[in-house]
N, C-alpha and C positions, 0 to 999 in steps of 0.2 A: 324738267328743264335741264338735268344736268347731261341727256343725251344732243344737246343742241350745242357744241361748241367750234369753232373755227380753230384748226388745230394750223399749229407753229413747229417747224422743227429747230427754230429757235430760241425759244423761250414758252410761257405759260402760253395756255388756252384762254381766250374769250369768247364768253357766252354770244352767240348771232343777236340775242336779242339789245345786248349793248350795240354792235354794230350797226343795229339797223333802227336802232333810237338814236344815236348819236350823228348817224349819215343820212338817217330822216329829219332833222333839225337842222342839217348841213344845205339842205337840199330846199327844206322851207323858207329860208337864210336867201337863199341863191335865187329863187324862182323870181323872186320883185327884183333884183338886176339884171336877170336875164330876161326879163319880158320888156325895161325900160328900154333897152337896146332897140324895141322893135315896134313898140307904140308908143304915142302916148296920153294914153288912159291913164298908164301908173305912173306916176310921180313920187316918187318916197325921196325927201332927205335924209339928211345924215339922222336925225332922231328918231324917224321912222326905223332904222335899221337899229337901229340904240335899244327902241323898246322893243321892237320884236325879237330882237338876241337876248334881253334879261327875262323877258317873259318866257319864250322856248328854250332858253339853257338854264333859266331857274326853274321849269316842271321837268324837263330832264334830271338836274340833280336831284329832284324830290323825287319823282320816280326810281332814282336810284338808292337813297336811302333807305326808303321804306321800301322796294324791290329787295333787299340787305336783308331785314326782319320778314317779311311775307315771305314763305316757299314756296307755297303752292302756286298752282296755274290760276285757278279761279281765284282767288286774291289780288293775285297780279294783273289778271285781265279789271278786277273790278275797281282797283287804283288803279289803272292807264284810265279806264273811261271815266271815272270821275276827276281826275286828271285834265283829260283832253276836253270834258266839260267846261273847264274851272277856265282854262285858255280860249278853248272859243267865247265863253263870256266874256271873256276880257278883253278881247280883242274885237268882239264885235260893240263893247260898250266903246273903248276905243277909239275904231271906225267912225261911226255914225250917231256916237251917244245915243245908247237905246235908252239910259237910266238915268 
């Protein structure tokens, strides 16, 4: 992974894969206000955006933590998916209490 960086002729390099975990969260964040605009199916208040920001910016930072200590690829692929697990349960419990 250390051939995958976003170079700056200002300052340090960051890794793509921060970029595109951090503007992927940015964008899951967005989607339920951009779709309210246009039907309405979605309805989310203010706590809806509440929890779905502590839940997706809290497995962000954990993925970046432990992203910190794991180096390898298959590591890192296998904390996102258990990761992205851990948040769709939670969100679908959430949802619709599965549990």
């Amino acid at each position: 992974m250390t051939g995958m960086t976003k170079t700056s002729n200002q300052g340090p390099t960051v890794p793509l894969w921060r970029v595109a975990l951090w503007g992927g969260i940015a964008a899951l964040l967005a989607l339920p206000a951009i779709a309210m605009a246009f039907t309405r199916e979605v309805a989310w208040g203010p706590e809806d955006f509440a929890f779905a920001a502590i839940l997706l910016v809290g497995a962000g930072a954990l993925f970046e933590l432990a992203a910190w200590k794991v180096r390898d690829l298959t590591g890192r692929l296998v904390l996102a998916a258990v990761l992205i697990g851990a948040v769709l349960l939670v969100w679908a419990d959430g949802a619709v209490g599965v549990f």
